[in-house]
C-alpha positions in Angstrom: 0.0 0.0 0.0 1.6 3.5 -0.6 1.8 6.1 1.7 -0.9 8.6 2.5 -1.3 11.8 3.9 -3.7 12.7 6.5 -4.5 16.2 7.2 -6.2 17.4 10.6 -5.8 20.5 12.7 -2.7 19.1 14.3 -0.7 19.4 11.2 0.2 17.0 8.4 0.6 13.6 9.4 2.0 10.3 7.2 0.9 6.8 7.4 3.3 4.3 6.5 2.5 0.7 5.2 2.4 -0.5 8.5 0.1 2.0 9.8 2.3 4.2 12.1 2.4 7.6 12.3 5.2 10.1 12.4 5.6 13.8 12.1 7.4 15.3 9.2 10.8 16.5 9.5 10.3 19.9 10.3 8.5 19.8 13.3 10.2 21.5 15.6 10.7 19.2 19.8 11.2 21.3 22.9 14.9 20.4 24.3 15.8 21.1 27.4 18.3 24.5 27.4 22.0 24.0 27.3 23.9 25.2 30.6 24.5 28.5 29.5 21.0 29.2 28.7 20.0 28.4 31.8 22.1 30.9 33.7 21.1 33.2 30.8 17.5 32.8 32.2 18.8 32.9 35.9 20.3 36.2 34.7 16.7 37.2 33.0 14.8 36.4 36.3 16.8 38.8 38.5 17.0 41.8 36.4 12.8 41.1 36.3 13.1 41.4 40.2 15.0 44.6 40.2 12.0 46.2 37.4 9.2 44.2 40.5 11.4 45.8 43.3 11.6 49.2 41.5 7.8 49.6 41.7 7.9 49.6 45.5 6.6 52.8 46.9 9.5 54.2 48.8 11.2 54.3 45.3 8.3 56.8 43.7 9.8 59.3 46.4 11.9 62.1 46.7 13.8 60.3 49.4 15.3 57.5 46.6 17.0 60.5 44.8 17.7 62.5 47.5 18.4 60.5 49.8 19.3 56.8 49.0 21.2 57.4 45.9 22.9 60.7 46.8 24.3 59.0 50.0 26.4 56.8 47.8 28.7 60.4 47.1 30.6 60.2 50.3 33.7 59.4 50.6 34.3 59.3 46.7 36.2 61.9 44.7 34.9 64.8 43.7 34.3 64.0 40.4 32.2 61.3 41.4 30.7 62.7 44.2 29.8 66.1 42.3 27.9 64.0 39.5 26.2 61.5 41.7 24.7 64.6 43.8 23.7 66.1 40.5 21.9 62.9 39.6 20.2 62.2 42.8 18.8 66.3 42.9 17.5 65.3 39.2 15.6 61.7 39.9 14.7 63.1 43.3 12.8 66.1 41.3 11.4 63.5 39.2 10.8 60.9 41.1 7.4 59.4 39.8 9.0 59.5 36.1 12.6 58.4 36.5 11.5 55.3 38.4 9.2 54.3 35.9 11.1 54.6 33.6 13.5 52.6 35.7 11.5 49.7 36.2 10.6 49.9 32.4 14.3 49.3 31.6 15.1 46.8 34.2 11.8 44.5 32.7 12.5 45.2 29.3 16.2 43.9 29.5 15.0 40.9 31.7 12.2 39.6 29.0 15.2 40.7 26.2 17.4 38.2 27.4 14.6 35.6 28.2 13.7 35.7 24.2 16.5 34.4 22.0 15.5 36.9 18.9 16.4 39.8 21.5 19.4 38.3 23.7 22.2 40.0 21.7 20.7 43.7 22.0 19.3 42.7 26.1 22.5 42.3 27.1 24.6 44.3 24.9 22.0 47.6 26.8 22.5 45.3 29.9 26.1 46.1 30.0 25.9 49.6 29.4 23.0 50.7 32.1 24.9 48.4 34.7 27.9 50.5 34.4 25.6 53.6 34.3 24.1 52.7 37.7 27.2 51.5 38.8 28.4 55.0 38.5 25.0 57.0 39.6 23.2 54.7 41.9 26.4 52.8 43.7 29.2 55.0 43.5 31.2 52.8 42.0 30.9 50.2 45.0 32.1 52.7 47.5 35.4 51.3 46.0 37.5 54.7 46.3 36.1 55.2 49.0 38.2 53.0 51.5 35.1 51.6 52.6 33.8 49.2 50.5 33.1 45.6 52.1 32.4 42.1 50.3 30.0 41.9 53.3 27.8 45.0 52.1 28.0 44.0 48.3 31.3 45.2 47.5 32.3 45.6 44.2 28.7 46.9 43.6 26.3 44.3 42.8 25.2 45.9 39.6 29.2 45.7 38.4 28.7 42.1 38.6 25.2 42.1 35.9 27.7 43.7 33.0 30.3 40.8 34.4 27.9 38.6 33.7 26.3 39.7 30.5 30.2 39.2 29.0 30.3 35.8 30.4 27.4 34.4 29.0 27.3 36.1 25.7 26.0 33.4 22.9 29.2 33.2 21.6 31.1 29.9 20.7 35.0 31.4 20.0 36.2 29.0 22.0 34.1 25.7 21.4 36.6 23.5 23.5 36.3 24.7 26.6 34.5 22.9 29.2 32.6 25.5 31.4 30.5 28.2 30.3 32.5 31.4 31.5 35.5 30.3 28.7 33.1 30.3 25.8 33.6 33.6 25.1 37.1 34.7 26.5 38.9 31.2 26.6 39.7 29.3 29.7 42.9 31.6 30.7 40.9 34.8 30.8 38.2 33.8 32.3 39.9 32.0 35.1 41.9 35.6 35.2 38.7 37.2 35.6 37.9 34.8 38.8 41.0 35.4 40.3 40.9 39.0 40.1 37.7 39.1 41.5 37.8 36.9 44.9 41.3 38.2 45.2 40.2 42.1 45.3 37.1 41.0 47.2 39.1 39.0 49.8 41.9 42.4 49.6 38.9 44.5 50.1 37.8 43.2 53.4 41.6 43.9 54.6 41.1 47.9 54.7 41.2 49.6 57.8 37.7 49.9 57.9 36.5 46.7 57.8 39.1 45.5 60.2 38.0 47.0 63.1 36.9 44.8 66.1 33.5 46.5 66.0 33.5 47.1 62.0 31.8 44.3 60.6 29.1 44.0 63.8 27.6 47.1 63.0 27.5 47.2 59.3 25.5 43.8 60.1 23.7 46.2 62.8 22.9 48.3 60.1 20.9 46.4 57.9 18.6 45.5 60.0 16.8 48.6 59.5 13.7 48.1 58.8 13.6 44.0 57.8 10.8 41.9 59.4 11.3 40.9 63.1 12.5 37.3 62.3 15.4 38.5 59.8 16.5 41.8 62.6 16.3 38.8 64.7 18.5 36.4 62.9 20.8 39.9 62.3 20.8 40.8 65.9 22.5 37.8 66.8 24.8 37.1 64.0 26.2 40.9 64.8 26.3 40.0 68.6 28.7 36.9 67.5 30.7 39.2 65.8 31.2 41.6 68.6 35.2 42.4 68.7 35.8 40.3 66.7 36.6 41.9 63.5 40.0 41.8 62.6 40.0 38.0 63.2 37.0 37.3 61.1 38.0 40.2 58.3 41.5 37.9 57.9 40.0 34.2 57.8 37.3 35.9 55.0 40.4 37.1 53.1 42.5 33.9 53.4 39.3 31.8 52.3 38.6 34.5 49.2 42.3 34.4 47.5 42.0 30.6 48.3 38.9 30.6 46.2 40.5 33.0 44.0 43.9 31.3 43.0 41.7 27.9 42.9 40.3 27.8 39.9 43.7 27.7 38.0 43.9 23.8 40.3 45.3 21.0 37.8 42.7 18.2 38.8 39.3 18.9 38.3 38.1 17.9 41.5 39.3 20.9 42.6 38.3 23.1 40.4 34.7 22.1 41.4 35.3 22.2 44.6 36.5 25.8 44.4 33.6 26.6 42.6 31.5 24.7 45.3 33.1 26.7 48.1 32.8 30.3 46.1 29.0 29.2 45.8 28.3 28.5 49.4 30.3 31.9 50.5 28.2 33.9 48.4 25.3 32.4 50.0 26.6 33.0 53.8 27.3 36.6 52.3 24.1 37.5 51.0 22.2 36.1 54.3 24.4 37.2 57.0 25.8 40.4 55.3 23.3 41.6 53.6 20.2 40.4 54.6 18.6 39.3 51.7 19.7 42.5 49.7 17.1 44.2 51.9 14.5 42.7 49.7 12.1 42.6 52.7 12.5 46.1 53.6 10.4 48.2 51.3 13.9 49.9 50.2 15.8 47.3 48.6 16.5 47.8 44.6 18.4 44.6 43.8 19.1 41.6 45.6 22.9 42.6 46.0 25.7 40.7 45.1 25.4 37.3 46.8 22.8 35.6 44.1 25.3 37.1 40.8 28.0 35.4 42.8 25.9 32.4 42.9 25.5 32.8 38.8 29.3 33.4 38.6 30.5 30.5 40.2 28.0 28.1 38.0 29.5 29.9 34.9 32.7 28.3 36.3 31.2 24.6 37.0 33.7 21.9 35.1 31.1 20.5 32.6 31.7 16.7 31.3 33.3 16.4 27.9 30.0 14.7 26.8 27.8 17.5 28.3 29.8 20.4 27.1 29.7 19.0 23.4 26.0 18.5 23.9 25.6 22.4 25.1 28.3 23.1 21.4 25.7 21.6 20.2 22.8 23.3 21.3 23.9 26.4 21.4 24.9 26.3 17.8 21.2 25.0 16.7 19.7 27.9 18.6 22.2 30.3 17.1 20.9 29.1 13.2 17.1 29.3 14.3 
């Protein structure tokens, strides 16, 4: 009997002489995302956070402007300072408008990188408003300030979004490599990048005023401004622990950091992923007992600071299987020719 074709709503179907069915070639079968696109995703998620945690009240207020973001000034150069005053005086004028159009931006990038057609652009704009806010809304970090504390989100959480968009660009330069962060940049750079980053983190929480016995208990004093009662709570007690203590625990943080840091250039593998392991579970412990969340409960909190990115950083860095990182190539190259 020769083949016939069947037409119903469900598309065009083909009958064979045994009387199975089969779809035509061209159908196109959901497959599970590679690894990259899955932190891509992770990275889509939290900028739609930011645009759900921009629409809070406290942030249609003059006090945001004024207040919140012109506080990031001190300490910096004048340079910096100067223009960060300008720009809070200007959003805190315009308060209603600049922080719609804020939370317009942040969603619009996070649904650009969630759609393949738009990825390029998302995080090509992604890069460029990071370092904007970086500059306007963080002060760099509080970096040149002396100040600035891995604890409190040092380098500047939003620093680490551009990081990130570079990272995970859908790029394949370097096909061979076998965890996501080299794709781009190649295995040397990338492990660089690392480095340089737990390193200066680790460095960071060596100034003078981090090191102070008391230093570290009340910046974890600090943030509980203003959290529910079972987070001030949890906050109360971690900065009670830490009482006197801070030159101690400001060392051991900076020994475990350039640990982590010179880790990833390890010969064995195992120890590669277990550098990545231990970067991800210290980026946890910083983002609970540092900074509380990111202050997400607060009413006040714009992102949810630098301990999730680290989170998305160290996966970038997980050791994929030879067989797993050629299914990803793989992947990743049929997505790229759709």
């Amino acid at each position: 009997m020769s083949d016939a074709t069947v037409s119903g709503l469900t598309g065009t179907w083909t009958e064979n002489r045994v009387g199975a069915t089969t779809r035509p070639a061209s159908t196109t079968t959901w497959r599970l995302p590679d690894a990259r696109r899955c932190l891509q995703l992770a990275l889509a998620a939290t900028w739609l956070l930011d645009g759900v945690l921009q629409m809070q009240p406290y942030m249609f207020s003059r006090a945001f402007g004024r207040l919140m973001l012109a506080s990031t000034a001190s300490g910096n150069p004048s340079v910096v300072a100067h223009s960060i005053a300008w720009a809070g005086r200007e959003i805190g004028a315009h308060a209603d408008a600049a922080n719609a159009l804020f939370c317009i931006i942040q969603i619009a990038i996070g649904l650009g990188i969630a759609g393949r057609p738009t990825l390029r652009a998302a995080l090509g704009f992604s890069i460029v408003w990071s370092l904007s806010v970086w500059w306007f809304g963080e002060g760099l970090g509080a970096l040149l300030t002396g100040t600035a504390s891995p604890l409190m989100g040092a380098p500047g959480a939003v620093v680490l979004y551009a990081l990130l968009a570079v990272l995970l660009w859908p790029s394949e330069r370097h096909r061979s490599e076998t965890f996501v962060a080299a794709r781009v940049v190649g295995a040397r750079a990338a492990r660089v990048v690392w480095m340089i980053l737990w390193v200066g983190l680790g460095l960071l929480g060596l100034q003078a005023a981090n090191r102070a016995p008391d230093a570290l208990s009340e910046m974890i004093t600090r943030m509980a401004s203003g959290e529910p009662r079972w987070l001030a709570v949890l906050d109360a007690r971690m900065a009670g622990e830490l009482m006197g203590r801070g030159l101690g625990v400001s060392i051991l943080l900076a020994v475990i950091m350039t640990l982590v840091g010179v880790g990833i250039f390890a010969p064995s593998r195992w120890a590669k992923s277990a550098t990545v392991i231990c970067a991800g579970f210290l980026a946890i412990a910083i983002w609970v007992v540092g900074e509380a969340f990111g202050g997400i409960f607060s009413g006040s909190g714009t992102d949810p600071n630098s301990g999730p990115l680290l989170v998305l950083i160290a996966l970038a860095y997980w050791p994929l299987s030879q067989s797993l990182s050629a299914r990803d190539q793989a992947q990743a190259a049929s997505a790229e020719g759709d």
